[in-house]
N, CA, C and O atoms as a DFTB+ gen file, in Angstrom:
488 C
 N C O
     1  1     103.178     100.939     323.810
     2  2     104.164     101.024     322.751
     3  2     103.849      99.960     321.707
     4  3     103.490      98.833     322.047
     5  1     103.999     100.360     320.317
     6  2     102.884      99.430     319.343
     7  2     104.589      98.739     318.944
     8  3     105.652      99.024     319.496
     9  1     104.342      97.778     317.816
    10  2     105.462      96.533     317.599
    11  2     106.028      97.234     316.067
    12  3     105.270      97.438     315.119
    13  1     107.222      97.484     316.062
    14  2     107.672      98.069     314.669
    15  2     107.933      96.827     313.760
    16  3     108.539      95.900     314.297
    17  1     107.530      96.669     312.358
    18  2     107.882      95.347     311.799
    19  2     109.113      95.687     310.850
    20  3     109.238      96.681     310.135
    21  1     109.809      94.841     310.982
    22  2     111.499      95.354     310.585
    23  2     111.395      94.790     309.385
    24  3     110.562      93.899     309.216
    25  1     112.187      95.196     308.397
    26  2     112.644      94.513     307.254
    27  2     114.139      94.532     307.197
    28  3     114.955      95.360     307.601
    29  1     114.239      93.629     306.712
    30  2     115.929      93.439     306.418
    31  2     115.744      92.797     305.032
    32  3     114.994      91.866     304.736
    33  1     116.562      93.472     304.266
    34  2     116.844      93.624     302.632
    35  2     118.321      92.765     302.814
    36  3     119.161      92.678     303.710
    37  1     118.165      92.246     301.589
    38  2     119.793      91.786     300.870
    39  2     120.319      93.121     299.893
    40  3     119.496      93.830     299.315
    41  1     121.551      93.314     299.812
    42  2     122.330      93.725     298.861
    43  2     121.531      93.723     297.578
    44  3     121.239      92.555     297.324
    45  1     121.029      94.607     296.609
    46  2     120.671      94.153     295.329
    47  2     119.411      94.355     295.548
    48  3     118.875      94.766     294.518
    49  1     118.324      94.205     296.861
    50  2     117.244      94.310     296.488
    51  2     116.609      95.883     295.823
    52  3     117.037      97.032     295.931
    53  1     115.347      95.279     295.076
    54  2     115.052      96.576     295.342
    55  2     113.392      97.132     296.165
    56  3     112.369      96.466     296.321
    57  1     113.659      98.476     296.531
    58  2     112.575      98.826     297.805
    59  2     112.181      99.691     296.981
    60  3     112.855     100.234     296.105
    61  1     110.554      99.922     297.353
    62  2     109.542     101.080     296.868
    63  2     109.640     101.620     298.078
    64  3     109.342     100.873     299.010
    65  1     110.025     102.874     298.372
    66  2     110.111     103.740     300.062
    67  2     109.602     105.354     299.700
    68  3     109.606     105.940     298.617
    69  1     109.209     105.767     300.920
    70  2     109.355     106.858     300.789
    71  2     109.757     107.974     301.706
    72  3     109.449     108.183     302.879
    73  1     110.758     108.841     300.622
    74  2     112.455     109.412     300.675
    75  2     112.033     110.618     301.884
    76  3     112.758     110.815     302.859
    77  1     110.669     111.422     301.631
    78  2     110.548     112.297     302.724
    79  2     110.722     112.203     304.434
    80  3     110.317     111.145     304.916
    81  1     111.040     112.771     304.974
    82  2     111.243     114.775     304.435
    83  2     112.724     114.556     303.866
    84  3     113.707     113.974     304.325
    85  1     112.513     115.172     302.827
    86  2     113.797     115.237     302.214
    87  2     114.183     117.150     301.966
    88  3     113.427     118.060     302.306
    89  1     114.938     117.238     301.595
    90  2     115.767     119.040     301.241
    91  2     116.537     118.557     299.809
    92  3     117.125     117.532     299.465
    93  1     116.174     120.017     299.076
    94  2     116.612     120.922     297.798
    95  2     117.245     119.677     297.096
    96  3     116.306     118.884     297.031
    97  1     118.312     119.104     296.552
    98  2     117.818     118.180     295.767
    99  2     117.933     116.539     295.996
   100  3     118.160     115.674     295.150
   101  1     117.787     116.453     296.885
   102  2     117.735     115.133     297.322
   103  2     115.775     114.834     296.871
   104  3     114.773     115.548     296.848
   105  1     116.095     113.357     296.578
   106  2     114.852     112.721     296.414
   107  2     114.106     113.080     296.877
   108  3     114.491     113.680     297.881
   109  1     112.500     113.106     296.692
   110  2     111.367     113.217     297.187
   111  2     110.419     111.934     297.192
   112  3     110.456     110.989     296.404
   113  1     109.427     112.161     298.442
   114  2     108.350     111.539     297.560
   115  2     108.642     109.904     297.977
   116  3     109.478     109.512     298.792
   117  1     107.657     109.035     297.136
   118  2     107.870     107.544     296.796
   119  2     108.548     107.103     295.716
   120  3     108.175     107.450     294.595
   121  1     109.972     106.023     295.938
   122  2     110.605     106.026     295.001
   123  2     111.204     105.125     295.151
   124  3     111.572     104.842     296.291
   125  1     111.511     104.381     294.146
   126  2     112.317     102.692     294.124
   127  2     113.693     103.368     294.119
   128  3     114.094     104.378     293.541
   129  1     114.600     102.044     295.372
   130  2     115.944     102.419     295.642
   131  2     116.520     101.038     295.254
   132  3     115.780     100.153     294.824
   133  1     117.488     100.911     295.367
   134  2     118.773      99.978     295.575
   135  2     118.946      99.660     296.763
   136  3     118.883     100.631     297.517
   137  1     119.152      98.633     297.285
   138  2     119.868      98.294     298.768
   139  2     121.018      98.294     298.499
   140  3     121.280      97.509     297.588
   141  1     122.017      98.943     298.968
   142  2     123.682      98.402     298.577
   143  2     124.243      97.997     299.852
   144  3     125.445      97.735     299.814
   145  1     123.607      97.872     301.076
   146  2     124.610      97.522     302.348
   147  2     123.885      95.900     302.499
   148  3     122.677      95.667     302.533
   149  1     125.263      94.666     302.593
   150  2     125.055      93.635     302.827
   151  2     124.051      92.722     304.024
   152  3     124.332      92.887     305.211
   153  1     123.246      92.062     303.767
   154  2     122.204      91.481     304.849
   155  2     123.070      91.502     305.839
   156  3     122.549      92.082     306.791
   157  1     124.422      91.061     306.142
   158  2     124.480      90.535     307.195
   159  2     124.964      91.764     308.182
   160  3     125.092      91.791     309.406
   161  1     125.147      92.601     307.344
   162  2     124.979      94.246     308.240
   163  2     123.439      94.800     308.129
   164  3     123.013      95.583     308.979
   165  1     122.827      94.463     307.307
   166  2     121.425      95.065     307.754
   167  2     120.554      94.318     308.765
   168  3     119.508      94.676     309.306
   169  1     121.221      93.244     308.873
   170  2     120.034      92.452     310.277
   171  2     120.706      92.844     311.216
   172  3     120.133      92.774     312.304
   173  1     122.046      93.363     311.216
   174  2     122.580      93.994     312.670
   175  2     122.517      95.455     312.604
   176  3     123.449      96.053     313.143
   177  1     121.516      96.202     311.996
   178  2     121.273      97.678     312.385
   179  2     120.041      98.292     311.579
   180  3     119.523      98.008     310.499
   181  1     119.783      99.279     312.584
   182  2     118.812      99.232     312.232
   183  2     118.543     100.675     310.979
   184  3     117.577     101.306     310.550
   185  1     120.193     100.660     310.759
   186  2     119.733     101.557     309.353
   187  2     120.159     100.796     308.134
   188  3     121.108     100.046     308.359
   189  1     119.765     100.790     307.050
   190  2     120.119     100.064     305.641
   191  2     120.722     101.232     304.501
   192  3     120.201     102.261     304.072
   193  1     121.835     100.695     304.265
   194  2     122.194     101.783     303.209
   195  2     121.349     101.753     301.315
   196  3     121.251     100.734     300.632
   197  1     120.869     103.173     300.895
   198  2     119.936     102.773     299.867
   199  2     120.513     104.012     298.629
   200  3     120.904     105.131     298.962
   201  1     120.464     103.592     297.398
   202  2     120.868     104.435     296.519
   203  2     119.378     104.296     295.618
   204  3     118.837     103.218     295.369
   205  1     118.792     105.832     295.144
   206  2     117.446     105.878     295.060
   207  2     117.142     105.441     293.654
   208  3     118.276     105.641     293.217
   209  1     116.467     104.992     292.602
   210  2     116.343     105.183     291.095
   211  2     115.316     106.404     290.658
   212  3     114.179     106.767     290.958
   213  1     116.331     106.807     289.811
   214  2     115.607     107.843     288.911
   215  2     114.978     107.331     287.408
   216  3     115.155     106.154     287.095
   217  1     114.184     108.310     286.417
   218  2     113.541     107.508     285.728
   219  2     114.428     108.507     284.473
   220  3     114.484     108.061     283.327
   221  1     114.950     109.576     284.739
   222  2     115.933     110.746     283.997
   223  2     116.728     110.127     283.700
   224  3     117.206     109.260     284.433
   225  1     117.168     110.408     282.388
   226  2     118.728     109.903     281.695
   227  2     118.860     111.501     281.553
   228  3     118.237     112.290     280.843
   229  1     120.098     111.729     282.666
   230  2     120.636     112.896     282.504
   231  2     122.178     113.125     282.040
   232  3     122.863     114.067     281.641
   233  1     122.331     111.831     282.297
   234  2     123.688     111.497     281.339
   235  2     125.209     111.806     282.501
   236  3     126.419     111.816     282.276
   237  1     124.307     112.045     283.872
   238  2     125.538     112.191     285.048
   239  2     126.286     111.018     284.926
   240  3     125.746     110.094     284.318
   241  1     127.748     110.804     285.504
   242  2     128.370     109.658     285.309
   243  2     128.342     108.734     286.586
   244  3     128.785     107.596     286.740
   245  1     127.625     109.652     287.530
   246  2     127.538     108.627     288.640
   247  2     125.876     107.886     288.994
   248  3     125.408     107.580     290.090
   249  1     125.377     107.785     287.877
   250  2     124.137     107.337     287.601
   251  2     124.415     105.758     286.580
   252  3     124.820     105.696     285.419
   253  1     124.092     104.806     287.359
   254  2     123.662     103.587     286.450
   255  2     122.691     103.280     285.992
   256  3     121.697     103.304     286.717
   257  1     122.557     102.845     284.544
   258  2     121.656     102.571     284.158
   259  2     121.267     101.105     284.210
   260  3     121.930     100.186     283.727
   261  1     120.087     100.994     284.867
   262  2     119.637      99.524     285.050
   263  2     119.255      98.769     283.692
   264  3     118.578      99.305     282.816
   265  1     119.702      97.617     283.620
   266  2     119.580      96.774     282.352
   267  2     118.241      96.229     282.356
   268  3     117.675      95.779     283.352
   269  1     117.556      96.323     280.673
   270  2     116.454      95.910     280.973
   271  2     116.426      94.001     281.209
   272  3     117.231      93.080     281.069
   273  1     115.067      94.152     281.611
   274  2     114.544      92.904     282.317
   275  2     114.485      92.946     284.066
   276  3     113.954      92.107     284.794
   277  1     114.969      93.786     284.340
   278  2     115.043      93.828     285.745
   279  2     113.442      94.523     286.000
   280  3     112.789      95.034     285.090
   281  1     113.004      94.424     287.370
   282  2     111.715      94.370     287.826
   283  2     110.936      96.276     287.775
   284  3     109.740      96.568     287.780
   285  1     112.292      97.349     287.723
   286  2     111.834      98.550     287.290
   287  2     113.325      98.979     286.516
   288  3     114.483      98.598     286.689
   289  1     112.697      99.953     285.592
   290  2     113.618     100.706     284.579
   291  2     114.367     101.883     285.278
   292  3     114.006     102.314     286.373
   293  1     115.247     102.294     284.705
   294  2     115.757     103.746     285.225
   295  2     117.350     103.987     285.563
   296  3     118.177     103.699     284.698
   297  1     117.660     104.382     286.506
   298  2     119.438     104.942     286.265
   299  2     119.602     105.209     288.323
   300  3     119.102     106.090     289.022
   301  1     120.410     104.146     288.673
   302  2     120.553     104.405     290.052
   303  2     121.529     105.364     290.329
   304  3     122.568     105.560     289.699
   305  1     121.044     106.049     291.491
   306  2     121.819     107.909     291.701
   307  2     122.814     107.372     292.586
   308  3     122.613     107.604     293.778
   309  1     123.880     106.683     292.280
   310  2     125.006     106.232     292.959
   311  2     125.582     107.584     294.059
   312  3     126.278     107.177     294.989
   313  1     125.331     109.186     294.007
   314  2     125.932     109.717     294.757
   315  2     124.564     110.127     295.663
   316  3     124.882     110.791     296.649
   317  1     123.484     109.942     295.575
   318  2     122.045     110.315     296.601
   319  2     122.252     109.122     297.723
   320  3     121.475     109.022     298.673
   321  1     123.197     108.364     297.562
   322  2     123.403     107.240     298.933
   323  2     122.457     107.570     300.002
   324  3     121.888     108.660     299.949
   325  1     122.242     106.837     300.874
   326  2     121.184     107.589     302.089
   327  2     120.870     106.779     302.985
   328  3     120.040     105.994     302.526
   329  1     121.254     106.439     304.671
   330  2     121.022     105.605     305.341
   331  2     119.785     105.793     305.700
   332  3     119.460     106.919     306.075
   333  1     118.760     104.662     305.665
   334  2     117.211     104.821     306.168
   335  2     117.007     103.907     307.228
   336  3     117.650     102.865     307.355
   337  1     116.182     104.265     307.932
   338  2     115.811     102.847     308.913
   339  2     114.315     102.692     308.436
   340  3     113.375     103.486     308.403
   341  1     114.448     101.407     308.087
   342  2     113.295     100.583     307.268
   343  2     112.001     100.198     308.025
   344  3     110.844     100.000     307.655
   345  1     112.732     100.162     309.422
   346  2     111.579      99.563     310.295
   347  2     110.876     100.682     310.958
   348  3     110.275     100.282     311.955
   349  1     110.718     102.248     310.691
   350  2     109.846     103.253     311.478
   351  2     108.965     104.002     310.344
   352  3     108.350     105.036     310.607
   353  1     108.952     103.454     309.178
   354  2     108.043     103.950     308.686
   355  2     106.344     103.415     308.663
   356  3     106.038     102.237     308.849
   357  1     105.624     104.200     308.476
   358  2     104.351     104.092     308.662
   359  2     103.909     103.712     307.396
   360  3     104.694     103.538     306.464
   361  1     102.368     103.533     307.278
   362  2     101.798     102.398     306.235
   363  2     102.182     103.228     304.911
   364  3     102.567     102.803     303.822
   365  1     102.012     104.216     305.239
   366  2     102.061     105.186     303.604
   367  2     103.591     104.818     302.936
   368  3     103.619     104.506     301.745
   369  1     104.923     104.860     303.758
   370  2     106.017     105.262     303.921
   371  2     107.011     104.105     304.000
   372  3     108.237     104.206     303.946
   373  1     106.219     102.877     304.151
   374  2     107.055     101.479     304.564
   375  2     108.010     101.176     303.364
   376  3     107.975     101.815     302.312
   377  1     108.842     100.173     303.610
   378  2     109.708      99.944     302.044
   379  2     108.807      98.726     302.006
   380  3     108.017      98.350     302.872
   381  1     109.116      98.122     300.690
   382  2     108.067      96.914     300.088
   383  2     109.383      96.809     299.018
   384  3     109.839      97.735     298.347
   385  1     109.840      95.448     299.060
   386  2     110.810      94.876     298.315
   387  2     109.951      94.058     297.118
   388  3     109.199      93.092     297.241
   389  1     110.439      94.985     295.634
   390  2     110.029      94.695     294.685
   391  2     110.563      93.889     293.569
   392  3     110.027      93.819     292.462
   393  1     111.602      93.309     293.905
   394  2     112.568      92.318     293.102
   395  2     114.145      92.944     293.203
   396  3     114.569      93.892     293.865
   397  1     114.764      92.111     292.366
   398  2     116.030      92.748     293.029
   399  2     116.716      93.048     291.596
   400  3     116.121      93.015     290.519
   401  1     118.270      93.389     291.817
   402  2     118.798      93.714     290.538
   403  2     119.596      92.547     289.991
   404  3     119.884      91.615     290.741
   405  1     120.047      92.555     288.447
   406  2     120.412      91.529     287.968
   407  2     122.160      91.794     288.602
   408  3     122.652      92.800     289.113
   409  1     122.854      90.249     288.264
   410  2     124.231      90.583     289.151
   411  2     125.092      91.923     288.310
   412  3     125.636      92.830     288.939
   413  1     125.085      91.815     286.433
   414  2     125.844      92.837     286.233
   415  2     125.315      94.088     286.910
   416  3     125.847      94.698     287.837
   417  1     124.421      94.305     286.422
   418  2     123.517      95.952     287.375
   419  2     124.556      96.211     288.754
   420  3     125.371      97.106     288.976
   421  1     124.087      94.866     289.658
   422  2     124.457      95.262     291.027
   423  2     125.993      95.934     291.121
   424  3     126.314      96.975     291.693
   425  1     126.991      94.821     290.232
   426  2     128.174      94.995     290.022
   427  2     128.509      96.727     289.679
   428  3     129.384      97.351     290.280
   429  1     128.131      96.983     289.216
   430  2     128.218      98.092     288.137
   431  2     128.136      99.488     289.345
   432  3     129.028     100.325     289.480
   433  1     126.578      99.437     290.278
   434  2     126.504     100.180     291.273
   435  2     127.363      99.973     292.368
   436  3     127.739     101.036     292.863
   437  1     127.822      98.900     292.942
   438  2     128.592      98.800     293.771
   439  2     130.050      99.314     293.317
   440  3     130.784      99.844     294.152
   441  1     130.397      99.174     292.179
   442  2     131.484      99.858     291.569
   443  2     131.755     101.837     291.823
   444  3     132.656     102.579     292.215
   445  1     130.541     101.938     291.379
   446  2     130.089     103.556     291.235
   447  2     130.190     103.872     292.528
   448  3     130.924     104.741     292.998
   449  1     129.260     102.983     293.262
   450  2     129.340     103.739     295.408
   451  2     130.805     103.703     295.733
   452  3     131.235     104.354     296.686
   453  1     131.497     103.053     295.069
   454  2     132.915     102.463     295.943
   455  2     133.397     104.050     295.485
   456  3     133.943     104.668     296.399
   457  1     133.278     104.688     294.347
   458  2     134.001     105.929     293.335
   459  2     133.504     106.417     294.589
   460  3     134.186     106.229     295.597
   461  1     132.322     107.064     294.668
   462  2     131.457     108.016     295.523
   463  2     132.685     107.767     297.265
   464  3     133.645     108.428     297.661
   465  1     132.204     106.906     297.664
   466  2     132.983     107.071     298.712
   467  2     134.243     106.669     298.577
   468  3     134.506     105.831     299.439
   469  1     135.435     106.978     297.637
   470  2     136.860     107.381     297.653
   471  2     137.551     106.353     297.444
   472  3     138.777     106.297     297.349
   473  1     136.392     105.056     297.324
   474  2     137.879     103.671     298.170
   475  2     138.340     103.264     296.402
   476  3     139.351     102.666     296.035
   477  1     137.671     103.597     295.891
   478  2     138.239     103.339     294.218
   479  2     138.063     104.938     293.255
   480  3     137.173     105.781     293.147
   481  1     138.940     104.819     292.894
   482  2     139.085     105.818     291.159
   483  2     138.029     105.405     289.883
   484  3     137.609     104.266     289.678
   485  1     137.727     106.536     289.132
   486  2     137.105     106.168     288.253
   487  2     138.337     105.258     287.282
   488  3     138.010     104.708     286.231
């Protein structure tokens, strides 16, 4: 049995992963996400909650747009939420933490997930 190497992300980071096997319109492919579930729940499990970035301004309202200066451009899919476990992917497939988001950004998505899952109103 070979040694899985775990990652544990903070809140805010962001991961290059990849989303496959995915179905009809959920993400595909390799694609920078959001971490939105707090370290001190991701070192105690071994799934991490991730909201994916798109590079589309489609003008959905549950899409943030990341402010520039941050480490990639684009609009996080606040309702593609998606628990992954970070530590079983293979070399092609691993996450690789590429900088993280600035605090308004983070603010802004954590706002939007809270809409998505019910606990706040727009």
């Amino acid at each position: 049995m070979g040694c899985v190497a775990v990652v544990i992300c903070e809140q805010g980071d962001i991961v290059g992963i990849n989303f496959d096997p995915s179905r009809r319109h959920e993400p595909a492919g390799r694609h920078y996400a959001v971490v939105l579930s707090p370290w001190h729940i991701n070192m105690r499990s071994t799934l991490t909650l991730l909201a994916p970035i798109t590079s589309t301004d489609n003008k959905y309202p549950l899409h943030v747009r990341i402010a520039p200066g941050n480490p990639v451009d684009g609009f996080v899919q606040c309702e593609a939420m998606r628990a992954m476990d970070l530590g079983v992917r293979d070399d092609e497939g691993k996450a690789e933490i590429v900088g993280r988001l600035d605090d308004d950004t983070l603010s802004q998505v954590i706002a939007c997930a809270l809409v998505v899952m019910g606990v706040e109103e727009i």
